[in-house]
C-alpha positions, 0 to 999 in steps of 0.5 A: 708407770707406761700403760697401753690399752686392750680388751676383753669380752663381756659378754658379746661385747668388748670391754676396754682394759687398761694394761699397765705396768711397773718395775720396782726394786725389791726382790725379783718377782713378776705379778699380774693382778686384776681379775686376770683368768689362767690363759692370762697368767700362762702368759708369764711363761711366754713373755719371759721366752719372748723376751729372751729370745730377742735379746731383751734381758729380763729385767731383775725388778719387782714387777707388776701388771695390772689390768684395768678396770679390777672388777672385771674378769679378763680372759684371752691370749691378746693380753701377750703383746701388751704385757711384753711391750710395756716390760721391754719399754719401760725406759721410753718417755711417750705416751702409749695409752692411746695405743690399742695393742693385741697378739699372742705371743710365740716362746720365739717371739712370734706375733700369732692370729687369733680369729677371736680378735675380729669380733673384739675389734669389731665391737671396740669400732661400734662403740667408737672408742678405737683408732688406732691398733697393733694386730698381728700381721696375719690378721690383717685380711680380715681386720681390714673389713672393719671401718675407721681403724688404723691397723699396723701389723706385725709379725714378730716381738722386735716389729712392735719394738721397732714402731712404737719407739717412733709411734709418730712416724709409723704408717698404717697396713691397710685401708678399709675394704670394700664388699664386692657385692650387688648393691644399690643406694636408697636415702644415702645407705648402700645395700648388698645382697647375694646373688648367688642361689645355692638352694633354689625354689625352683625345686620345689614343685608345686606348693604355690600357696606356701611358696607365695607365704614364704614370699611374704614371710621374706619381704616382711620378716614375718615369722611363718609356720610350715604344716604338712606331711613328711616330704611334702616340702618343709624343710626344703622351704626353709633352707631356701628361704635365707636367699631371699631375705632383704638385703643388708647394710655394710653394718650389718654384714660386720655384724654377722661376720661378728658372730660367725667368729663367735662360734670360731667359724672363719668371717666370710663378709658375703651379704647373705644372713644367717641360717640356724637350725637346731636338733629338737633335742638341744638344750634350752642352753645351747639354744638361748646361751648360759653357762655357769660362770660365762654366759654364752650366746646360743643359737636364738643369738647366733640367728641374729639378722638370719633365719632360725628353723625349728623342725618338728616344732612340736617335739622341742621341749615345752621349757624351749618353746615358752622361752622362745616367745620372750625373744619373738616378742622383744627381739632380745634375749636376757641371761641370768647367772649367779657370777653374769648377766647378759643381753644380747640382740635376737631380731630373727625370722622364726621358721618353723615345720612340724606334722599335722599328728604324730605319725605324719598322715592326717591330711595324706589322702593316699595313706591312713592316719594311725593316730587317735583322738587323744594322740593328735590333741596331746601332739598339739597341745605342745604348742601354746596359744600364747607361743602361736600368737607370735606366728605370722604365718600359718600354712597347711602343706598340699600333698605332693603331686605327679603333675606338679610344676616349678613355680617361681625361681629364687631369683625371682622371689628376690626380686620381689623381695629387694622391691618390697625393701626398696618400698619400706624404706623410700617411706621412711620405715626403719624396721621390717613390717613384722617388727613395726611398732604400735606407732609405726602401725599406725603411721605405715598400714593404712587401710582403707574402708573396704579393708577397715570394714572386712578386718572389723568383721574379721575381728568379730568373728574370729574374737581376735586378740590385740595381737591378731589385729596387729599381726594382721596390720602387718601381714597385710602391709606386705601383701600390700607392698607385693602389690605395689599399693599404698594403702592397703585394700580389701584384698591384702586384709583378706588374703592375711586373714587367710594365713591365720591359724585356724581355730585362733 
């Protein structure tokens, strides 16, 4: 029996699969069992091609592949290249089995890319189980962003041939890339950001006090709610707000690439996160992931480490709305299916924007709100107490105005940004300041007594919930660390207050 080594998806992850291999006498037959799906089993035809047209004689045995272990379903075209070598080299004494091997065969033995291999690789590194590889010789530009693995491409069926019958001489393709970004070092971990603006504040005129929220939102992670008149600059906020963001480890730029070629898009490994913004009449499945034999990520998983934008929030269907506080809370997302079940990683800042009634105008001074009562309060009751709790932010919108000026540009706001970052981490801080712990908030948002005074009067008032107290915690934490101050003071208490929704 020869094996080599591949993978399959489970889930988002990779699952490492055992491909061997025997040739028997007995009549003529090639079998491949293990859970294997149809593109799998096609891959007989393509092997036999391969085979034949490299002149490798199709062996006249009894032969059987099967793909380890036998309880999970396999699927993908990468199986080709490990199915095809073990056949062609059955006379060979070495080992292979540490030998990953990956590549879809042409009918003319052509080694072809598939862009799904970045992300199997990807997560085979994270798990430390891989150091060496056989890819097809076209994947290799971005196969060589991926750290600690020994890549060896190849273009056709005979290059493969040709090194494994000497795997101790062959000499790996590349070297790992390094990202060709800004980034500075803070405890021994280098940071990238984008220093690029697309789309700058400096084009928002005027809305000071949400451009100062959207700040804050940024430098903390803090979810944040956008309320206003049709035009007045919502969504334009929200699109900007991505460039701001705090920069990210090499780790974590692997790790958007990852799921930028999980949705088949080509990995561009720049340090800018994600930015997802889907219609509100998606389904809760395209939303959150599912399917009925394969669990798939949604968009909730896609926004990964990014920005996730719902715009007119309150027309999103009440099942997505309550769904989404389960993410919000643990920064996961579990799905259930009667043949999977799946979870998958959601640390997003949660964007949202919606009017202040149906038809837009309740707060326009210049135009008549032409809704009732009834209306603008079903209109809101869209939105539960429970799903607002796990808002940070809430802003109500100005008006737009002819004398309104720009304000602070991207790259200032940036600025703020990296220093606020820089500050977490010098002390210590593993996440951002929205996502800290019960002990971590005891440990990093220290008030003072003016500031513990003026939150209990607060909390008083205001009948505040567990939840609102921490919010506030962490809201004024932020603030504090804008302000370049430790402990956190009277003002930042009161300034956080102001963001809270009100009638909470």
């Amino acid at each position: 029996m020869k094996m080599v080594t591949c993978a399959t998806y489970e889930g988002v992850d990779a699952k490492v699969v055992h491909v061997e291999s025997t040739l028997t006498k007995g009549l003529p037959s090639f079998s491949v069992v293990g859970m294997a799906s149809a593109s799998i089993t096609e891959a007989k035809e393509r092997v036999k091609s391969a085979l034949l047209s490299n002149e490798f004689s199709f062996p006249p045995k009894r032969i059987t592949i099967n793909l380890a272990p036998s309880d999970v379903k396999k699927e993908g075209s990468q199986f080709d290249l490990s199915i095809a070598l073990l056949i062609a080299l059955d006379y060979l004494q070495d080992d292979l089995s540490d030998w990953f091997v990956f590549g879809e065969l042409g009918l003319d033995g052509a080694i072809k890319e598939n862009i799904q291999l970045y992300p199997l690789l990807l997560s085979l590194a994270n798990q430390k189980v891989i150091q060496k590889a056989i890819v097809p010789y076209d994947s290799l530009e971005k196969l060589s962003n991926i750290p600690d693995i020994e890549f060896y491409g190849v273009k056709t069926f005979s290059d493969a041939i040709e090194l494994l019958k000497n795997p101790k001489e062959a000499t790996p393709n590349t070297r790992h890339k390094k990202i060709e970004h800004p980034s500075y070092i803070i405890k021994d971990e280098r940071y990238y950001f984008y220093d690029k603006y697309i789309d700058d504040f400096s084009d928002v005129k005027g809305q000071e006090l949400a451009k100062r929220a959207a700040l804050i939102s940024a430098a903390g992670f803090h979810n944040i709610l956008l309320e206003g008149s049709p035009g007045c600059g919502k969504s334009m906020i929200a699109q900007r707000l991505r460039y701001i963001l705090p920069p990210l480890s090499s780790d974590e730029v692997l790790d958007i690439a990852k799921l930028d070629a999980l949705e088949g898009k080509e990995p561009e490994f720049k340090p800018i996160r994600s930015y997802r913004a889907p219609h509100h009449s998606s389904t809760t499945a395209s939303i959150f992931g599912g399917g009925s034999h394969k669990a798939k990520i949604g968009e909730v998983g896609l926004a990964h480490r990014g920005v996730l934008f719902f715009d007119e929030l309150p027309h999103f269907s009440k099942g997505v709305l309550e769904a989404l506080r389960e993410p919000l809370q643990d920064d996961k997302i579990r799905i259930s299916r009667v043949n999977s079940k799946l979870e998958y990683p959601s640390n997003f800042l949660f964007v949202s924007a919606m009017n202040p009634c149906p038809c837009g105008n309740l707060l326009n001074q210049a135009k008549e709100c032409r809704c009732t009562e009834l209306e603008i309060q079903r209109y809101k009751n869209r939105l539960s107490d429970p799903f607002l709790e796990r808002i940070d932010l809430v802003v109500n919108m100005q008006n737009v105005n002819v004398n309104d000026r720009a304000g602070m540009s991207s790259a200032d706001m940036h600025r703020e940004v990296i220093e606020v970052h820089k500050r977490i981490k010098l002390r210590g801080q593993n996440s951002f300041t929205a996502k800290l712990s019960d002990s971590d908030i005891e440990k990093f948002c220290v008030l003072n007594q003016e500031a513990k005074d003026t939150l209990d009067m607060a909390v008083h008032r205001f009948t505040l919930s567990f939840r609102g107290i921490k919010k506030i915690h962490k809201v004024a934490r932020t603030i504090a660390d804008l302000d370049r101050s430790d402990t956190i003071e009277k003002k930042h208490v009161l300034e956080a207050l102001s963001y809270r929704r009100r009638g909470a």
